[in-house]
N, CA, C and O atoms as a GROMACS GRO file, in nm:
protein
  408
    1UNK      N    1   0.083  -0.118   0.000
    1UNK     CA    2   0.000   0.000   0.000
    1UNK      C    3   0.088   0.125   0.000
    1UNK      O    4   0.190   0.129   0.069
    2UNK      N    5   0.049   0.226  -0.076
    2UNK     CA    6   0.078   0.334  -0.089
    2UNK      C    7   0.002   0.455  -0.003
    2UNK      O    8  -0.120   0.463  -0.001
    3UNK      N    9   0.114   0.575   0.087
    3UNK     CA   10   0.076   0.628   0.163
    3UNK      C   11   0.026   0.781   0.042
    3UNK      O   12   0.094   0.814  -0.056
    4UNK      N   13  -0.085   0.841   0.081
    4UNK     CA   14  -0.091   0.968  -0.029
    4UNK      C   15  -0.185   1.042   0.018
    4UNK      O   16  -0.306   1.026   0.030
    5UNK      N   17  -0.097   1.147   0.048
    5UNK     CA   18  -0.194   1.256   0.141
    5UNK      C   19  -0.254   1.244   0.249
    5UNK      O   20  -0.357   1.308   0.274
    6UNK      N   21  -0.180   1.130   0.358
    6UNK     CA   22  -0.262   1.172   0.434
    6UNK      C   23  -0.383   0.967   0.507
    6UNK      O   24  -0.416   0.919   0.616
    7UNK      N   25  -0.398   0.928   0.356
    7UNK     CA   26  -0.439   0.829   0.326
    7UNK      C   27  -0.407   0.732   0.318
    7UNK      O   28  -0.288   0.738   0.351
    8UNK      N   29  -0.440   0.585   0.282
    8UNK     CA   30  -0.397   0.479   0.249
    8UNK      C   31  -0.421   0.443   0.123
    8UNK      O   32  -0.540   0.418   0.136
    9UNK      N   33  -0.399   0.422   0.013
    9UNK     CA   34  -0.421   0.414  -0.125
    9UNK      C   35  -0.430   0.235  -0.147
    9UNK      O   36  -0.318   0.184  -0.146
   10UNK      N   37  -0.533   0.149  -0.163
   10UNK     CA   38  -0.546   0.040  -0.153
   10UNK      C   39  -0.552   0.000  -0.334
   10UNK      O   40  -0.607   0.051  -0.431
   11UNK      N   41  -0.502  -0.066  -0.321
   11UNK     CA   42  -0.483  -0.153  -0.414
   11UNK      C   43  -0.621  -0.149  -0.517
   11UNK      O   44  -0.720  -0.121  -0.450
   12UNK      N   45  -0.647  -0.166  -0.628
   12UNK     CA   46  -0.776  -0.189  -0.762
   12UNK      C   47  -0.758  -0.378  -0.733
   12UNK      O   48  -0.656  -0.446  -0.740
   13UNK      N   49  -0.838  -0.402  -0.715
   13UNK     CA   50  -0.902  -0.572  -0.667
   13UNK      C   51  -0.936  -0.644  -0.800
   13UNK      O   52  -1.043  -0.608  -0.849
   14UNK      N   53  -0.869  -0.736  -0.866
   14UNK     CA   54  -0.919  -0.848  -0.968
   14UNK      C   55  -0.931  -0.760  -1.103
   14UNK      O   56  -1.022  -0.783  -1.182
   15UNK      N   57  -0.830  -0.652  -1.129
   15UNK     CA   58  -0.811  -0.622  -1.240
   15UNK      C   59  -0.686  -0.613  -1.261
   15UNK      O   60  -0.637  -0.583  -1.152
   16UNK      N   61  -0.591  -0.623  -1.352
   16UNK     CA   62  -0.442  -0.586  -1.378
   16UNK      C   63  -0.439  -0.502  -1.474
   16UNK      O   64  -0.536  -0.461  -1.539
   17UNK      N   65  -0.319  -0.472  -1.488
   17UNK     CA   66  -0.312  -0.311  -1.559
   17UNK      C   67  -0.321  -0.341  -1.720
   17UNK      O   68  -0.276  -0.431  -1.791
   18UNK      N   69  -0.413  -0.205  -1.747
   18UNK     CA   70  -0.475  -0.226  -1.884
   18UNK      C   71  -0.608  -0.278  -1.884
   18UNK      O   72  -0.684  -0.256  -1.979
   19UNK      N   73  -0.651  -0.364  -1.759
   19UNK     CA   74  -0.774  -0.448  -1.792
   19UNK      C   75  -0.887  -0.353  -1.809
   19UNK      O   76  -0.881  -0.230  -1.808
   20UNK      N   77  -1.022  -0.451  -1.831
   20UNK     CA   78  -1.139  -0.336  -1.824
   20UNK      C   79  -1.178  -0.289  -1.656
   20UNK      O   80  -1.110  -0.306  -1.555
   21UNK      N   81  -1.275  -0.242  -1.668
   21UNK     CA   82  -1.329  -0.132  -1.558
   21UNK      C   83  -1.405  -0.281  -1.516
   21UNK      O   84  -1.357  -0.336  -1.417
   22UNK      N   85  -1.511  -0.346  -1.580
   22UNK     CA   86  -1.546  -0.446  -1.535
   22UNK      C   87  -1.500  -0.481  -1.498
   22UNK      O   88  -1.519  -0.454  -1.380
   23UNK      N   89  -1.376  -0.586  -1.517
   23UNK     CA   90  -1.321  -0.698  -1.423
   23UNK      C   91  -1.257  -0.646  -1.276
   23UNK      O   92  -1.202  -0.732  -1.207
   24UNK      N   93  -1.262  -0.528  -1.232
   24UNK     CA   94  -1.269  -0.480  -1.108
   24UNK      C   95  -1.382  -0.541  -1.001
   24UNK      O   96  -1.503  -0.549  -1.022
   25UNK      N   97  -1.314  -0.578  -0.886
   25UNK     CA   98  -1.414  -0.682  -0.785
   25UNK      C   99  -1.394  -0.491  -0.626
   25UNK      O  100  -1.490  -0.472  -0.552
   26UNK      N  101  -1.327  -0.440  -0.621
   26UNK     CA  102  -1.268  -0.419  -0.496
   26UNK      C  103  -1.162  -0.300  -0.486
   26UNK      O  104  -1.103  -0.271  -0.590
   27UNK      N  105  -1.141  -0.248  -0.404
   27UNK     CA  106  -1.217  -0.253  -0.288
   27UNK      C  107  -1.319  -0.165  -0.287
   27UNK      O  108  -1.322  -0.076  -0.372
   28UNK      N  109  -1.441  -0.178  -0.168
   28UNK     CA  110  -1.586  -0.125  -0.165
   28UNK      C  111  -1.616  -0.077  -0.277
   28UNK      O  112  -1.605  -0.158  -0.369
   29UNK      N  113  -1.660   0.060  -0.314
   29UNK     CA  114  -1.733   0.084  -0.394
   29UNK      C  115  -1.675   0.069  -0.562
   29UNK      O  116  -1.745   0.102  -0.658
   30UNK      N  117  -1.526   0.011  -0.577
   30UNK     CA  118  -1.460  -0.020  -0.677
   30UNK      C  119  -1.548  -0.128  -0.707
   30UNK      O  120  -1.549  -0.130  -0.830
   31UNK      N  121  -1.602  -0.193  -0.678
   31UNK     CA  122  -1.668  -0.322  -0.682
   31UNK      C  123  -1.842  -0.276  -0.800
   31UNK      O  124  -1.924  -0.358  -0.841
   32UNK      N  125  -1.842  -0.152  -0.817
   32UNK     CA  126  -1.948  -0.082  -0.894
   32UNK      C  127  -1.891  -0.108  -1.017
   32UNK      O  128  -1.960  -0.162  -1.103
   33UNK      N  129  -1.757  -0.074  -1.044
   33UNK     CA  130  -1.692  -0.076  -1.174
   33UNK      C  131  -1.807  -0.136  -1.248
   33UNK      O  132  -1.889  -0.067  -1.309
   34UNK      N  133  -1.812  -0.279  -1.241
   34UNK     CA  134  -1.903  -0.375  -1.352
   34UNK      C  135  -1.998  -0.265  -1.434
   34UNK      O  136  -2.008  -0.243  -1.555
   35UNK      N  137  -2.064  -0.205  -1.322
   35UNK     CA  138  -2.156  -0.118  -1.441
   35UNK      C  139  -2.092  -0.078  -1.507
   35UNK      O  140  -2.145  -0.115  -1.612
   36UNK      N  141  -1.962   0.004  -1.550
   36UNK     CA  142  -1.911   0.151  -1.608
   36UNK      C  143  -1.817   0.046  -1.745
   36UNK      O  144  -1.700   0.012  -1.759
   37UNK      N  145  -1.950   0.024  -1.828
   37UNK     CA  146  -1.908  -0.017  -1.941
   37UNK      C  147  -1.938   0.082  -2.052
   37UNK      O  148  -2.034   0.155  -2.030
   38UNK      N  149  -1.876   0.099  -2.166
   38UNK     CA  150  -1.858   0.150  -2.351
   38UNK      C  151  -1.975   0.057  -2.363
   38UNK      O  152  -1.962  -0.064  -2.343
   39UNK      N  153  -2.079   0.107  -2.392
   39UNK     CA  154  -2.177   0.029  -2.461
   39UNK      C  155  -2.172  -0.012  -2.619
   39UNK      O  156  -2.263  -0.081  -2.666
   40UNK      N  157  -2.037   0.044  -2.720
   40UNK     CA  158  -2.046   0.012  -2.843
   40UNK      C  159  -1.989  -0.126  -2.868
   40UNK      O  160  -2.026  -0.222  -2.936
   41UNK      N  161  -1.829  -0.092  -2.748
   41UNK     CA  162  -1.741  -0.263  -2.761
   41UNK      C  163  -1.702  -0.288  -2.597
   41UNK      O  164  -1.586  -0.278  -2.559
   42UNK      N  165  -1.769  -0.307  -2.542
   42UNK     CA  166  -1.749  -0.335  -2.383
   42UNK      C  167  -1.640  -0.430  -2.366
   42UNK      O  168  -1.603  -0.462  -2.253
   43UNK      N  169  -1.587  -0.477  -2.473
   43UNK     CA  170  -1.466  -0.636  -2.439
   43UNK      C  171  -1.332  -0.582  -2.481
   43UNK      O  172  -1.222  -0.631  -2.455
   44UNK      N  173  -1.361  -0.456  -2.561
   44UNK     CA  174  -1.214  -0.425  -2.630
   44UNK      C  175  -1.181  -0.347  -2.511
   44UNK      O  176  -1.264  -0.270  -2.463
   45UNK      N  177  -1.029  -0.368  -2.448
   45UNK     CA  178  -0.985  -0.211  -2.362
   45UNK      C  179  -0.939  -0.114  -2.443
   45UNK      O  180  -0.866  -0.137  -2.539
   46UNK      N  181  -0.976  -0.010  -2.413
   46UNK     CA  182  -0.906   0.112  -2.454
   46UNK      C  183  -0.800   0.131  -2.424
   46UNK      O  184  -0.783   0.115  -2.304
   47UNK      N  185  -0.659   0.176  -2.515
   47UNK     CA  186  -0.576   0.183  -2.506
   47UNK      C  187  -0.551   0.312  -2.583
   47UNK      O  188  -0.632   0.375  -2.652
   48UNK      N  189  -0.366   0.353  -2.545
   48UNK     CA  190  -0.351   0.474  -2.562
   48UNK      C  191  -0.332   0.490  -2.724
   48UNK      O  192  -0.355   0.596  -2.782
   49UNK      N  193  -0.301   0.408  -2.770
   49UNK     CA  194  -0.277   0.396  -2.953
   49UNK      C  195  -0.401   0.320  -3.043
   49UNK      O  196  -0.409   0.304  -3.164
   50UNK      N  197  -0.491   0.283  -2.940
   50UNK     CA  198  -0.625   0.209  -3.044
   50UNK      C  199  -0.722   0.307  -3.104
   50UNK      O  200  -0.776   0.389  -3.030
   51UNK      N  201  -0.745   0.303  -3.226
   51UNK     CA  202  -0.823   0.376  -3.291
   51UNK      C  203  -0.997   0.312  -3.313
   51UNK      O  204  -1.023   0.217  -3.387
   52UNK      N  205  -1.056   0.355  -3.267
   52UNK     CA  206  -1.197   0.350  -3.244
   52UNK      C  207  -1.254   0.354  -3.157
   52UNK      O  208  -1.229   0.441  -3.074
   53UNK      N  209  -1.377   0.242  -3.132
   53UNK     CA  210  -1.442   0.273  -2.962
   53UNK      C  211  -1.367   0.167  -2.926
   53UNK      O  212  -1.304   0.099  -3.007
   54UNK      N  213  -1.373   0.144  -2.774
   54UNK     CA  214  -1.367   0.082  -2.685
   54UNK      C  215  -1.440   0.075  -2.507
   54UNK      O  216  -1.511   0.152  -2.442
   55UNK      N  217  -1.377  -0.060  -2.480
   55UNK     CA  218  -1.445  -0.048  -2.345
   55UNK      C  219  -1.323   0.046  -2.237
   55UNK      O  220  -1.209   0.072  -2.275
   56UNK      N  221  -1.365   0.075  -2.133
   56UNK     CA  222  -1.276   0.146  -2.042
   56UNK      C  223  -1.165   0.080  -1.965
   56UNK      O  224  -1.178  -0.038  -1.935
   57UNK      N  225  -1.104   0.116  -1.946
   57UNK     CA  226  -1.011   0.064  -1.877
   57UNK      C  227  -0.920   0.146  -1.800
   57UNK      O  228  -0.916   0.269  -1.800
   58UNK      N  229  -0.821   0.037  -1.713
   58UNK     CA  230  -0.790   0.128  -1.552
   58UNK      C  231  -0.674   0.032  -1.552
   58UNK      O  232  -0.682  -0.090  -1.558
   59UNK      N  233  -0.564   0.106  -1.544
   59UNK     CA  234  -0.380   0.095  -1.507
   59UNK      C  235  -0.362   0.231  -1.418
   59UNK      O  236  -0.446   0.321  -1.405
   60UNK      N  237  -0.194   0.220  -1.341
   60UNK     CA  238  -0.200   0.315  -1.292
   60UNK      C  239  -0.130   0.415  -1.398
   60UNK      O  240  -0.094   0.390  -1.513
   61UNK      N  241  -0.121   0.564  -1.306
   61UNK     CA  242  -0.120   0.706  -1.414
   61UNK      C  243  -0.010   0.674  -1.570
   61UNK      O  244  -0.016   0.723  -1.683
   62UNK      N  245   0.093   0.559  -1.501
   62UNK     CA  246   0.199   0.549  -1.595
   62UNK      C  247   0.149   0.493  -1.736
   62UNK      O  248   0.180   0.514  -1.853
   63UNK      N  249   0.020   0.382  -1.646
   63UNK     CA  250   0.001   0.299  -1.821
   63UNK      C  251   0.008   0.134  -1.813
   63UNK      O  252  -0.052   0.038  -1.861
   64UNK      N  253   0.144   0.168  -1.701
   64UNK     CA  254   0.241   0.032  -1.690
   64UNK      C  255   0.193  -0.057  -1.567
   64UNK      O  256   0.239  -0.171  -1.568
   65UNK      N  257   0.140  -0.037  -1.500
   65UNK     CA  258   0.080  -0.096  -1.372
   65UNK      C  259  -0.029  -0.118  -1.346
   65UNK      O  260  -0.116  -0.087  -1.428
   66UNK      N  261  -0.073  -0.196  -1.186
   66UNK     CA  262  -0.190  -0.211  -1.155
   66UNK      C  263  -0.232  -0.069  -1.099
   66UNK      O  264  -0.146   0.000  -1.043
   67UNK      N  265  -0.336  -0.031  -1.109
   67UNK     CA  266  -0.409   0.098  -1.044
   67UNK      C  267  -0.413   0.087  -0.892
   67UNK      O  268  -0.398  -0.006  -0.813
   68UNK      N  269  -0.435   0.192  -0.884
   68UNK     CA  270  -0.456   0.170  -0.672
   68UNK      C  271  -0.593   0.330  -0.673
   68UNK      O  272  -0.604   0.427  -0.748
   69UNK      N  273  -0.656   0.294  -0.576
   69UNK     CA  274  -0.720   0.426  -0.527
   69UNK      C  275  -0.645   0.554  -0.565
   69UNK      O  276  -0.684   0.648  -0.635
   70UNK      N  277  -0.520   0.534  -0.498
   70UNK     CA  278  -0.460   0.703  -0.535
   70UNK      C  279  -0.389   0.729  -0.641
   70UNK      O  280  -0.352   0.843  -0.668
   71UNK      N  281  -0.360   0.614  -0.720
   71UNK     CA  282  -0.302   0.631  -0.831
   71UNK      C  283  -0.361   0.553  -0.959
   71UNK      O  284  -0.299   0.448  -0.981
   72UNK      N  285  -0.473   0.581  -1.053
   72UNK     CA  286  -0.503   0.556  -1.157
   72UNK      C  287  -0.501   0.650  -1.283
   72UNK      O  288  -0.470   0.770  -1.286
   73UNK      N  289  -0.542   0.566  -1.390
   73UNK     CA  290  -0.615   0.653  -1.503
   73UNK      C  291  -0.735   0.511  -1.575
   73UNK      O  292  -0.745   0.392  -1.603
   74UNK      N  293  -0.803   0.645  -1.571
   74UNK     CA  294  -0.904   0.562  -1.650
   74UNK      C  295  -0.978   0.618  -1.786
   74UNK      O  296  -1.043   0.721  -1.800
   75UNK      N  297  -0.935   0.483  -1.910
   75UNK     CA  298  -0.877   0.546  -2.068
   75UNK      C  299  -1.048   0.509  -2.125
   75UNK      O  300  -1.094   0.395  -2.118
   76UNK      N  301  -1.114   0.610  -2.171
   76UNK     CA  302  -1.189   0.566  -2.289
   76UNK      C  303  -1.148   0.672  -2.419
   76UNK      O  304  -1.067   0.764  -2.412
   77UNK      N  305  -1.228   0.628  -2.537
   77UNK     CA  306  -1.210   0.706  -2.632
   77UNK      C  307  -1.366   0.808  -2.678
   77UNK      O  308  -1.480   0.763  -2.671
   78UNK      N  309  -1.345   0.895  -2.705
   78UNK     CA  310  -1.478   0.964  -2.798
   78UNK      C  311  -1.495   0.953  -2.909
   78UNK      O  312  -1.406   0.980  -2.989
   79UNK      N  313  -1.625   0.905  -2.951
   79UNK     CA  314  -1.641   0.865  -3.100
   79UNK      C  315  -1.607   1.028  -3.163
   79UNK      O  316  -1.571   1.039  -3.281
   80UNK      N  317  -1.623   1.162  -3.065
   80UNK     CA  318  -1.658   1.295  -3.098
   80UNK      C  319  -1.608   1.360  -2.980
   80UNK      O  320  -1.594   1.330  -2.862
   81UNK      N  321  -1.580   1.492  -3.078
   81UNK     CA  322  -1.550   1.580  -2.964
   81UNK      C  323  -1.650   1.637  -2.881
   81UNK      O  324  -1.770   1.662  -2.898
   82UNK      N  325  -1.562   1.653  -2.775
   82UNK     CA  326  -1.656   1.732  -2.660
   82UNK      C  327  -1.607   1.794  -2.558
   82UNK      O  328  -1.525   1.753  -2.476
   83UNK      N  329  -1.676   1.928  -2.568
   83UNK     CA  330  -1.535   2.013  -2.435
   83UNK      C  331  -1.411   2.064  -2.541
   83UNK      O  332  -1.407   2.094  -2.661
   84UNK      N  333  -1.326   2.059  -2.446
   84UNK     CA  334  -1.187   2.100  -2.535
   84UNK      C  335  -1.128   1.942  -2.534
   84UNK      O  336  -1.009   1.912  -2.536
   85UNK      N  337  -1.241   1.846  -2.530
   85UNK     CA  338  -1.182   1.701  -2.567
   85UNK      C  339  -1.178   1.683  -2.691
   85UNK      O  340  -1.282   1.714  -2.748
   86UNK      N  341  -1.050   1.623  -2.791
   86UNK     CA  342  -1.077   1.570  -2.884
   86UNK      C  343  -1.124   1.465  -2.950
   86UNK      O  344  -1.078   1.386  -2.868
   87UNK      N  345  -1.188   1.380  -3.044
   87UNK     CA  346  -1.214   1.270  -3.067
   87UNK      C  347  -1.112   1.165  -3.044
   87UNK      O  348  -0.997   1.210  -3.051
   88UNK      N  349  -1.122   1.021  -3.016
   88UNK     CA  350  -0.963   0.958  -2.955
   88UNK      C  351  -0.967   0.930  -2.804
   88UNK      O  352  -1.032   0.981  -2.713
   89UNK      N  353  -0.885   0.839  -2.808
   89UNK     CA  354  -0.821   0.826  -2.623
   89UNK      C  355  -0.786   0.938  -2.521
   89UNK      O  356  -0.733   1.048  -2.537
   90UNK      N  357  -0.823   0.885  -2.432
   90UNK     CA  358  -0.841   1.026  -2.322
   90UNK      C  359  -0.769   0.909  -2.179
   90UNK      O  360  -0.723   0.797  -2.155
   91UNK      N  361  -0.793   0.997  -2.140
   91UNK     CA  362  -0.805   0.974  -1.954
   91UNK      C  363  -0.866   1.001  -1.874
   91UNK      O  364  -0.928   1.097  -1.920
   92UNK      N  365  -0.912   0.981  -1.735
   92UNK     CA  366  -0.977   1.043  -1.658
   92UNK      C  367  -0.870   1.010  -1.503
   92UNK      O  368  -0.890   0.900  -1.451
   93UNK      N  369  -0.810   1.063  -1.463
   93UNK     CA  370  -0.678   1.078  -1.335
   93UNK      C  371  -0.808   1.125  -1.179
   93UNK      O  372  -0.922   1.165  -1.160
   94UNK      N  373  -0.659   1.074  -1.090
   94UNK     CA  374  -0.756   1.134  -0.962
   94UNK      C  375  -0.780   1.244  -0.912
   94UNK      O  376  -0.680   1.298  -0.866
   95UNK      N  377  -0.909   1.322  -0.899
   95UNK     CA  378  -0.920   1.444  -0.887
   95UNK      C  379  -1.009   1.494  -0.993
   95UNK      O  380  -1.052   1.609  -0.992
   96UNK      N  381  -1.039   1.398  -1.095
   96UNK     CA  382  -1.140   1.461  -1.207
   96UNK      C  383  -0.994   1.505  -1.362
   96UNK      O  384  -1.029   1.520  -1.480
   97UNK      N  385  -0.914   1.511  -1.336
   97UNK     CA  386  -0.806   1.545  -1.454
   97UNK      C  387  -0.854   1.474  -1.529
   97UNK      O  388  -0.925   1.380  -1.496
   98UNK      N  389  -0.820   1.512  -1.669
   98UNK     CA  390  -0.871   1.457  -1.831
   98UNK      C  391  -0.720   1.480  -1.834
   98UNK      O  392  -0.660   1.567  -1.771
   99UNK      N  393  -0.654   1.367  -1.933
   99UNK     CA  394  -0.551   1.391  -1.988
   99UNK      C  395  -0.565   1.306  -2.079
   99UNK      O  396  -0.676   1.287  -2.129
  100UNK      N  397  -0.412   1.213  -2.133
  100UNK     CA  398  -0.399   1.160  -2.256
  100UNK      C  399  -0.401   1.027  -2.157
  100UNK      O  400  -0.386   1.019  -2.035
  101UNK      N  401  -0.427   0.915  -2.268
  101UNK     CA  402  -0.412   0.754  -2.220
  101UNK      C  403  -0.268   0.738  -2.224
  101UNK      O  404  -0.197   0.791  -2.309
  102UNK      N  405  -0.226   0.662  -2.129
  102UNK     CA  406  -0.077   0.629  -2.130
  102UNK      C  407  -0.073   0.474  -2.108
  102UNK      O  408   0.034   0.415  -2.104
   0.00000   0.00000   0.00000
């Protein structure tokens, strides 16, 4: 476990890095994941170089690891822009940050 801010940053439960948002079991309310599927391709993960839709997915910020509470990203793509988002792979970091998929 990782100490961060203050906190304990627990581990992402029954997913490994890259996997989908589904296969997340844990801990507590991580265990919701299952719902937070891409309804176009829910089986493909999104990745930082895949071109089209995909399902979501959760590594930590690097890309390269398992996620933890205090350290994720979580990658879908937009069929369209929106915001000052472009169409393509994105991120969503802790704290609400949009960035790029890594």
């Amino acid at each position: 476990m990782v100490n961060t801010e203050g906190t304990i940053a627990a581990s992402v439960e029954g997913c490994a890095a890259g996997a989908l948002t589904t296969d997340c079991t844990g801990p507590a309310q991580i265990s919701q994941f299952n719902a937070f599927a891409d309804p176009s391709t829910p089986s493909t993960a999104c990745k930082k170089d895949l071109v089209g839709t995909c399902g979501y997915s959760i590594a930590n910020s690097t890309g390269d690891g398992v996620a933890t509470s205090g350290n994720y990203q979580i990658c879908f793509s937009l069929e369209e822009a929106s915001g000052s988002l472009a169409a393509g792979p994105h991120a969503i970091n802790p704290g609400g940050q949009f960035g790029d998929c890594n």
